[in-house]
C-alpha positions as CSV (number, residue, x, y, z in Angstrom):
1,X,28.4,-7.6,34.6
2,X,29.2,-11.4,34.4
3,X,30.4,-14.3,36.7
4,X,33.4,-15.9,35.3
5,X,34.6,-19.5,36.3
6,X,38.4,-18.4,37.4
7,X,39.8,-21.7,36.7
8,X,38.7,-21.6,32.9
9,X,38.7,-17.8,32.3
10,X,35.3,-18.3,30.8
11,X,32.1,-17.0,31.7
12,X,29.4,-18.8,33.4
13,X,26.7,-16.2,32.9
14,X,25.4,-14.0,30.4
15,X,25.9,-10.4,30.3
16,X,23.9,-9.3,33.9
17,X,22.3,-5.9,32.5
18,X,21.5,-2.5,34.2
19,X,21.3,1.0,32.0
20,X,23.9,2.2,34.1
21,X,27.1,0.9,36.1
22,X,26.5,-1.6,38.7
23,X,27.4,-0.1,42.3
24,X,27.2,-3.2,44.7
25,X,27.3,-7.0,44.1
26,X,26.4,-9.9,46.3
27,X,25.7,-13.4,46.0
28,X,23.3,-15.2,48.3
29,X,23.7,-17.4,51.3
30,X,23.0,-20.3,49.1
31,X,24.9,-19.1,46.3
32,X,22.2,-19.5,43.6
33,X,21.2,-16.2,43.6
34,X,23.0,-12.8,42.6
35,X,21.9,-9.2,43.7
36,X,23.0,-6.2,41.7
37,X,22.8,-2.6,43.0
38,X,23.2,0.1,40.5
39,X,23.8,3.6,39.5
40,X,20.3,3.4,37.8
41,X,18.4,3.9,40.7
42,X,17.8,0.0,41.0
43,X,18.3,-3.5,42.5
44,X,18.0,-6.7,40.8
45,X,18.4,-10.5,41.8
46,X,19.5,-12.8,39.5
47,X,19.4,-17.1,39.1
48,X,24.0,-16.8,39.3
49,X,23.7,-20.1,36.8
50,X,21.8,-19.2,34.1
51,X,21.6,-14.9,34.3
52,X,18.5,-14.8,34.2
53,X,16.3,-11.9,36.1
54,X,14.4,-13.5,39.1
55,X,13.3,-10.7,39.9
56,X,11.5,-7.2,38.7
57,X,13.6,-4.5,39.2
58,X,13.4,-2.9,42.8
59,X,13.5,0.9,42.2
60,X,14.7,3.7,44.3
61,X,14.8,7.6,43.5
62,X,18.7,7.5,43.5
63,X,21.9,5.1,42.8
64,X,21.3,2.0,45.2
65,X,24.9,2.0,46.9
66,X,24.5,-0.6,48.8
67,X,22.3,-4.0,48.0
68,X,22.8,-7.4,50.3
69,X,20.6,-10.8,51.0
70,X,19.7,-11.3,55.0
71,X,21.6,-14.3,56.3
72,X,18.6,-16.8,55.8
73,X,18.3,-15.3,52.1
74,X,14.6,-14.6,52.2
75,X,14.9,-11.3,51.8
76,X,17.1,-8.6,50.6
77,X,18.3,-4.9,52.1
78,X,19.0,-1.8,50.0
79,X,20.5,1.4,50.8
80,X,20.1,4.3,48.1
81,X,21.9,7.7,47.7
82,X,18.4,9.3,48.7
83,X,19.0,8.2,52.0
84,X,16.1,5.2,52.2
85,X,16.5,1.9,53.0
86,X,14.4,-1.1,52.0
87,X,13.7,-4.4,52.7
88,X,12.4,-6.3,50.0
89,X,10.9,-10.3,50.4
90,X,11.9,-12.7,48.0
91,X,9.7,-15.4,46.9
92,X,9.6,-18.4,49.1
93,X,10.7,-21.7,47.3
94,X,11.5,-20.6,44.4
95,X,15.1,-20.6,43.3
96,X,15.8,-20.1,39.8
97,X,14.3,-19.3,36.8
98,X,13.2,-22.7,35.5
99,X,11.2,-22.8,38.6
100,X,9.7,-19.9,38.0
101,X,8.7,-20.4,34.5
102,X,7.4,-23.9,36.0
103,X,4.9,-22.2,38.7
104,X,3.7,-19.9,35.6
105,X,2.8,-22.7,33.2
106,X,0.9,-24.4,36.0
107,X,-1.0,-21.0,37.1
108,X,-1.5,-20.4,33.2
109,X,-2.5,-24.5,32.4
110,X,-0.6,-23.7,29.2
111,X,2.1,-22.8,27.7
112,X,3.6,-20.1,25.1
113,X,4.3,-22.2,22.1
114,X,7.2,-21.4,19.2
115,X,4.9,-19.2,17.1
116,X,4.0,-17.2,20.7
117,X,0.4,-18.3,20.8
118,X,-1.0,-20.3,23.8
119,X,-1.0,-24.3,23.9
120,X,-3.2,-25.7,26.6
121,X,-1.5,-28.3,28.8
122,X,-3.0,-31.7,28.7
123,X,-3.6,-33.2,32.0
124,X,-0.5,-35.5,32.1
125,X,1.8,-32.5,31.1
126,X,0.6,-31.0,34.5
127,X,1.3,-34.1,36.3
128,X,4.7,-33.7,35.3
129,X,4.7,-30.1,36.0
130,X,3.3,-30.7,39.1
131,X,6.0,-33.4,40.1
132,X,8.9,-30.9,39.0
133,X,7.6,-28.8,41.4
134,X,6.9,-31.3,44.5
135,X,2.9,-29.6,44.3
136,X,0.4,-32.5,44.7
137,X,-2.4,-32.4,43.0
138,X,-5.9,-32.0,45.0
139,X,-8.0,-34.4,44.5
């Protein structure tokens, strides 16, 4: 799947990828997120600028036919073919994928560097990180 700008005819999105066909689509309240439901027994949330996975995927035993955000977009509801529904929480504050990969290089105090080894962040990298983020450091 992909989201396409219908003005242009182009896509906005890379290819949105489940091993099987996608069942149920939504996008959330805020528009910055996109659910999938699919025939392979999962869920998925996606940032609906970049593509990218915001999510791991949220497994059931059978096709999820039906996958939709809550109105405040906290959290998400999925209905399977093995007759379960879930409710899943979504991370608070944390939008897109950039911001994710922004908390993780905090947490980490490094970064993975071109060669994929490790680089420590030195402390005025982490200001900036920090700042990204609107975290404050503790004195």
């Amino acid at each position: 799947m992909r989201v396409w700008d219908v003005a242009t005819g182009r896509p906005l999105t890379r290819w949105l990828k489940h091993t099987r066909g996608i069942s149920s689509v939504a996008f959330s309240p805020d528009g910055r997120r996109l659910l999938t439901g699919s025939n392979d027994d999962t869920a998925r949330v996606w940032d609906a600028v970049t593509g990218e996975p915001v999510s791991p995927p949220l497994r059931h035993r059978d096709t999820v036919n039906v996958a939709k955000f809550t109105p405040d977009g906290n959290a998400i509801v999925t209905a399977s073919a093995d007759n379960a529904w879930r409710i899943w929480r979504l991370l608070a504050n944390v939008q897109s994928v950039e911001e994710l990969e922004t908390v993780a290089h905090l947490l980490a105090g490094s970064r993975i560097d071109s060669t994929g080894g490790m680089t420590p962040l030195v402390p005025e990298q982490m200001h900036r990180l920090m700042q990204k983020t609107g975290q404050r450091p503790t004195p």
